[in-house]
Every structure is written in C-alpha cells, then in structure tokens.
C-alpha positions as CSV (number, residue, x, y, z in Angstrom):
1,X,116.5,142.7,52.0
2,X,118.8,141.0,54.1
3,X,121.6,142.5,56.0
4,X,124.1,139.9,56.7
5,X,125.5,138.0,53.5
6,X,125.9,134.5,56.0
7,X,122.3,134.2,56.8
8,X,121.1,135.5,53.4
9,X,119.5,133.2,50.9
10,X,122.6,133.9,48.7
11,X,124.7,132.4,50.8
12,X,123.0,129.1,50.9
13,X,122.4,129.0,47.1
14,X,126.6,129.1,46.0
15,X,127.3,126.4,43.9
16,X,130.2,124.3,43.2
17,X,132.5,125.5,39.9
18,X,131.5,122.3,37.7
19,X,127.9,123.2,38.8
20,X,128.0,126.1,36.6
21,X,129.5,124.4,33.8
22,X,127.3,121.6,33.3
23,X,125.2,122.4,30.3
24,X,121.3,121.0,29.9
25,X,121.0,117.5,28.4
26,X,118.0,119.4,26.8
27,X,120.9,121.7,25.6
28,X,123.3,119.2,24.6
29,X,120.7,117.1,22.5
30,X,120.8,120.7,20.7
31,X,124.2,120.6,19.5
32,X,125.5,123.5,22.4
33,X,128.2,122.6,23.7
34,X,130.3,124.2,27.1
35,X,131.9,126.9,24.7
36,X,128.1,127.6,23.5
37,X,126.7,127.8,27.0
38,X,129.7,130.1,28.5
39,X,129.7,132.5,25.2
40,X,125.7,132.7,25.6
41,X,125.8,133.4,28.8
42,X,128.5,136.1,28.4
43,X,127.1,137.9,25.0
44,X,123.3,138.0,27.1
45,X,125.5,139.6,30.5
46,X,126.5,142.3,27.6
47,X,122.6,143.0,26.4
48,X,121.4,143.3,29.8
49,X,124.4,146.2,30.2
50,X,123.5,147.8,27.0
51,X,119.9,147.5,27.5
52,X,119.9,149.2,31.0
53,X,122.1,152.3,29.6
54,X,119.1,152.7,27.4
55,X,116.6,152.6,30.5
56,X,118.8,154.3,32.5
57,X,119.4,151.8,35.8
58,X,121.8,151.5,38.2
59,X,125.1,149.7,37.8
60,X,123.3,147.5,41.2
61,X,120.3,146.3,38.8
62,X,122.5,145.3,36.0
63,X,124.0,142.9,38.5
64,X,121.2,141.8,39.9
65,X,120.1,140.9,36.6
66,X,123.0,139.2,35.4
67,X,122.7,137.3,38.5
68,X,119.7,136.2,38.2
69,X,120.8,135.2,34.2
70,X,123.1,133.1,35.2
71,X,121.0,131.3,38.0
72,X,118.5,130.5,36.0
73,X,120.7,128.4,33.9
74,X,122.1,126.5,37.0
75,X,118.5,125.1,37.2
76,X,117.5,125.5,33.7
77,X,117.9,124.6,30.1
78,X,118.2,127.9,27.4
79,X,116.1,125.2,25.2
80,X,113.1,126.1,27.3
81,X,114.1,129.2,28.5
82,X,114.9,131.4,25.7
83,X,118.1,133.6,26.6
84,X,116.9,136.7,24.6
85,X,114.0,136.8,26.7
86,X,115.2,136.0,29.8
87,X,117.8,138.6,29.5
88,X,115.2,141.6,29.3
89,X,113.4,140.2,31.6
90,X,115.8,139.7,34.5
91,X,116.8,143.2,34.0
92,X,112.7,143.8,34.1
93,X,112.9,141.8,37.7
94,X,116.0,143.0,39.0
95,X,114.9,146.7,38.5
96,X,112.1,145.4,41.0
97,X,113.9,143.9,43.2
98,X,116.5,147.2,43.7
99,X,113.6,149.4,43.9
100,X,114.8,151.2,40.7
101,X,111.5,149.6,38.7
102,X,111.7,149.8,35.2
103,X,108.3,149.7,33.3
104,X,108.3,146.1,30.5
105,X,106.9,148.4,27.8
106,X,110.3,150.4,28.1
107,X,112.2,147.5,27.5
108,X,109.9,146.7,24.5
109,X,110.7,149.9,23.2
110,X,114.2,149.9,23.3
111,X,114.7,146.1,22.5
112,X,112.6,146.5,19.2
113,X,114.8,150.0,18.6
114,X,117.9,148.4,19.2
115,X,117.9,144.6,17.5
116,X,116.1,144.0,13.8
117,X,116.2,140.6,14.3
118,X,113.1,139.5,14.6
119,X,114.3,136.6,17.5
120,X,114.6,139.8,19.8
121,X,111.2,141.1,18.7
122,X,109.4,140.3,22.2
123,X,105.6,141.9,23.3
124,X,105.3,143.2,27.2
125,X,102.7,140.1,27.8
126,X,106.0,138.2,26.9
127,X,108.1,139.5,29.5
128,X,105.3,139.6,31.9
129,X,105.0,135.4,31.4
130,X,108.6,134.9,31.5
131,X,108.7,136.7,34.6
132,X,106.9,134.1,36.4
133,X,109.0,131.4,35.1
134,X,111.9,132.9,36.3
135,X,110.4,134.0,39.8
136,X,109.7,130.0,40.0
137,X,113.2,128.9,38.5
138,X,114.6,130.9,41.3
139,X,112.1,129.7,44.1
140,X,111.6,133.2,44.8
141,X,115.2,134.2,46.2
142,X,116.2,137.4,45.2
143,X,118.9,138.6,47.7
144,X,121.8,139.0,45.7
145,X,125.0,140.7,47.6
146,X,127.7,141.9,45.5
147,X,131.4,143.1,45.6
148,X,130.2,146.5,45.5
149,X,128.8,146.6,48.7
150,X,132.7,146.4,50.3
151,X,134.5,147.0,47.7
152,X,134.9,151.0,49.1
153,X,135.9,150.2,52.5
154,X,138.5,147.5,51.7
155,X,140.3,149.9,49.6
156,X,139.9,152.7,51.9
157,X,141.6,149.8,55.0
158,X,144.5,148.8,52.6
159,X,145.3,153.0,51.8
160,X,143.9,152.5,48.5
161,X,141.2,154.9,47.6
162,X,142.5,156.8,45.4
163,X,140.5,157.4,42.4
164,X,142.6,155.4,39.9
165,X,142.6,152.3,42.3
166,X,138.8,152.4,42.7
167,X,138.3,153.0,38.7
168,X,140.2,149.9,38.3
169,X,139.1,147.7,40.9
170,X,134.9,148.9,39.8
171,X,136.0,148.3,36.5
172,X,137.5,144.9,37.3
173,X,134.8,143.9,39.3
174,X,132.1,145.3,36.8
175,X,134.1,142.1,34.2
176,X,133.4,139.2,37.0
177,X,129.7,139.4,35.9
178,X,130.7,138.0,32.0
179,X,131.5,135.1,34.5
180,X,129.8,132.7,36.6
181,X,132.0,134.2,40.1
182,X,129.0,135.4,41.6
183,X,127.6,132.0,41.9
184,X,130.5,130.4,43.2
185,X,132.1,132.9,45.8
186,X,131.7,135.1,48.5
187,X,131.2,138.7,47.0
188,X,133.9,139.7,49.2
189,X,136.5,137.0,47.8
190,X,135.5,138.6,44.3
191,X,136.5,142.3,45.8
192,X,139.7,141.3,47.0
193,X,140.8,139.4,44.7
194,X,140.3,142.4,41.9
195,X,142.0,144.6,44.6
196,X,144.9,142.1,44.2
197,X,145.0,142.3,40.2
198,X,144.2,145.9,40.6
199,X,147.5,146.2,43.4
200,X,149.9,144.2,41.1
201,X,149.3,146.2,37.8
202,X,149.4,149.3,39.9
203,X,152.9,147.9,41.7
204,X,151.3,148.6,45.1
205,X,152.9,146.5,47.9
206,X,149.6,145.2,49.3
207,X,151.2,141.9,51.1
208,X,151.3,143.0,54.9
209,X,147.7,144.1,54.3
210,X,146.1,140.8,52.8
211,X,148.1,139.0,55.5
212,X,146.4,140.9,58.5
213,X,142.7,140.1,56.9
214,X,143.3,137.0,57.5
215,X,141.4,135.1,54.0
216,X,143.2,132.6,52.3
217,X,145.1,133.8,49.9
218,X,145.0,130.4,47.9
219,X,141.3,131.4,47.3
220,X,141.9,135.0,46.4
221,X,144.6,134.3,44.0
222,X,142.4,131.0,42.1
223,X,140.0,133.9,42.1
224,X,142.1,136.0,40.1
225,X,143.9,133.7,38.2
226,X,140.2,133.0,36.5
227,X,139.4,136.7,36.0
228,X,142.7,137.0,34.2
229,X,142.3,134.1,32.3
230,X,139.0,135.2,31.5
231,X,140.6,138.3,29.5
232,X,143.1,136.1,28.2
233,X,140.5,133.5,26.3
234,X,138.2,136.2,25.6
235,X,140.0,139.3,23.5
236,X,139.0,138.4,20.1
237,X,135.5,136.7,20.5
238,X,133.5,137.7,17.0
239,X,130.0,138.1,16.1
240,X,130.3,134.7,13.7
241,X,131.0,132.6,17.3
242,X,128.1,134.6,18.6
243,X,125.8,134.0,16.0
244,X,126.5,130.6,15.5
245,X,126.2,129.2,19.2
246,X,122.6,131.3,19.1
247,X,121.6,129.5,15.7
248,X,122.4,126.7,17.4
249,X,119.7,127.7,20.3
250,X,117.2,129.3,17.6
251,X,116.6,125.6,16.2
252,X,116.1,124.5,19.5
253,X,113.4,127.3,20.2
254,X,111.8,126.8,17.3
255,X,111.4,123.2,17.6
256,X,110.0,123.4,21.4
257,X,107.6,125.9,19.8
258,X,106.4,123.9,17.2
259,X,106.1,120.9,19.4
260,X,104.0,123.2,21.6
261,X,101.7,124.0,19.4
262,X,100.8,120.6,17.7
263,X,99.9,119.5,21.0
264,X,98.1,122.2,21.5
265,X,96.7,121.8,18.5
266,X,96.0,118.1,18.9
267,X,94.0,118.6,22.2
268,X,91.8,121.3,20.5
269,X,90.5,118.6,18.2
270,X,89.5,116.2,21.1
C-alpha cells in the first residue's frame, strides 16, 4: 500500500468533473440518462453500506468499495457491467484489498436474504467472474486514500476535536461517497472542506486557521458548495425514481444476455 497520496496510483487516476458525468453511449442507446447514471450510482453506494453492516466490515472497506463503484463506470458501461453485481463484488474486492477479507458465499447469503428480487439473486461463481472484470476495468490499481486518513489530525490542528465536531465532519464525509468527489479531488480537499460545512453550522470561527494551511479556499468552498447541493437535490429521492432508472438498465441486461447467448448458440451449431 502506498504511503504518500502524490506518488500513489490514486493520484494519477483523478479525473476531470465532466469525466464522471459522461454516461456510456452503450448506456445512452438504453434510454439512461445523467439523472439515471448519478441515481444508480448513488442507490448501489447505499447497498454496498447496507450489505457490509450485514458482513460486518469496516467503515475503510465500504469506501474502498464505493470507490472502486464508481471507477469502474469512468471506464465502463452499467450495460455490460451490471451494477447489482458489481456492487457486491467491489465490496467482495475491497474487503481484499483492506485486509478485512470477506468470504463471496457471505455475500450470497445475505444478498439472497436481503433482496427477493430475483435481479439481485447472484451465485459465488458470479462474483468470482465479475471480480476479474473489474480487477481488469481498474488495470489492477487499488490504492485508494481517503479523507479519513487526516481527517483526525486536521481537526485536532484547528482546536476541533471534540466529539460533536468529529461526529459531524465523519458523518459529512461518510455522504461524499453518494458522490463522485473521490474521483475528482485530493482526499484531503474533501476533509477540509466538510470541516468547513461542519465549522459554519457549528458557528466556529475557523478563518485564521484555513488561512495559515495555506489551500485555496476557492477549491475548498466549490467543494462544499457540491456536498451541500448534493443534500439539497437529494432529500426526497423515492423508490419509483429508483426503480425506474434500474428497469431502464434491466432491459439493457437482458438484451446483452440474450445477444450472448444466440451467439453462443449460433457457434455451437458450426
């Protein structure tokens, strides 16, 4: 694991905002549109944190995974690569990767326990095979550095670490993963800038403090002007927005399925 977030494969791999948002052709041929692809992405962040309470991981691997979620579909279509799989899966990876492993059958268990629908219904020879692809869709990177990691002593320099600051600001930063932030920034950025939300709803005078670190400030506050308006687009998202974006993706699956198999079919009768 590497030490030092500017060498660090991480690093090299941030992407541009508009790199995030640009949805699949594959996708769009589909009927998903930006809304589709955001909501997706955001209602799969919020199995992989309910599935890990069930396995009983780390705060770290639910990270990792979303992480790796939301990479995946930088380079990727959700045509191809089936969300609801790859959601288990990267949790299944990440667990790996943040020695905290996690055996696929547990997953199974608790996937088939938790979701009737049968789109969720996945074998352990199915996570095992998605596991490759996304190893491959990731070219085998998987450093991933989050806010976390400095979140503690940045409160603890600005005279912050009281318990109810820390609550907030893990809390805060715990939200950034419904969003694609982690792609786009430095982890650090993402810790100050929920320190700043965290200092004005607290009515901590936190001013002389940013301006000795130094940062741009112009970053910091973009960075939390999008976490904010994240909560403000985002209170009353239902099931029927959820549903129908993923129906939209469940045609899409089914039809790449059935194309598979009539070639497959096809080249058996050579």
């Amino acid at each position: 694991m590497a030490t030092n977030f500017w060498t660090s494969s991480h690093y090299k791999q941030l992407v541009e905002p508009e790199e995030v948002d640009m949805v699949n052709p594959l996708d769009k041929e589909k009927g998903i549109t930006l809304e589709d692809f955001k909501l997706i992405k955001m209602h799969m962040a919020n199995c992989i944190s309910k599935l890990a309470q069930h396995v009983k991981v780390r705060q770290r691997v639910v990270a990792t995974a979303v992480t790796y979620m939301r990479r995946v579909y930088t380079r990727k279509s959700m045509a191809e690569y089936d969300p609801r799989l790859v959601a288990p899966t990267c949790l299944y990876l990440a667990s790996k990767a943040e020695e905290s492993t996690v055996q696929a059958r547990l997953l199974v268990f608790y996937i088939k326990k938790s979701y009737t629908d049968d789109k969720y219904r996945f074998e352990i020879k199915d996570i095992l095979e998605m596991e490759m692809k996304i190893l491959e869709a990731l070219n085998y990177y998987l450093v991933v550095f989050h806010p976390y990691r400095s979140l503690s002593q940045l409160l603890q320099d600005a005279g912050l670490s009281d318990i109810n600051m820390t609550q907030l600001t893990w809390g805060l930063i715990n939200d950034t993963y419904k969003m694609d932030l982690i792609l786009v920034h430095p982890p650090h950025l993402i810790a100050l800038a929920c320190i700043y939300i965290a200092s004005v709803l607290r009515e901590k005078d936190t001013t002389a403090w940013f301006e000795e670190l130094r940062v741009d400030m112009n970053v910091v506050k973009n960075i939390s002007m999008e976490i904010l308006d994240f909560y403000e687009g985002n209170r009353m998202i239902s099931d029927e927005r959820i549903n129908a974006a993923l129906n939209k993706l469940s045609s899409s699956v089914l039809y790449i399925k059935v194309h598979l198999l009539v070639s497959f079919q096809g080249h058996a009768l050579v």
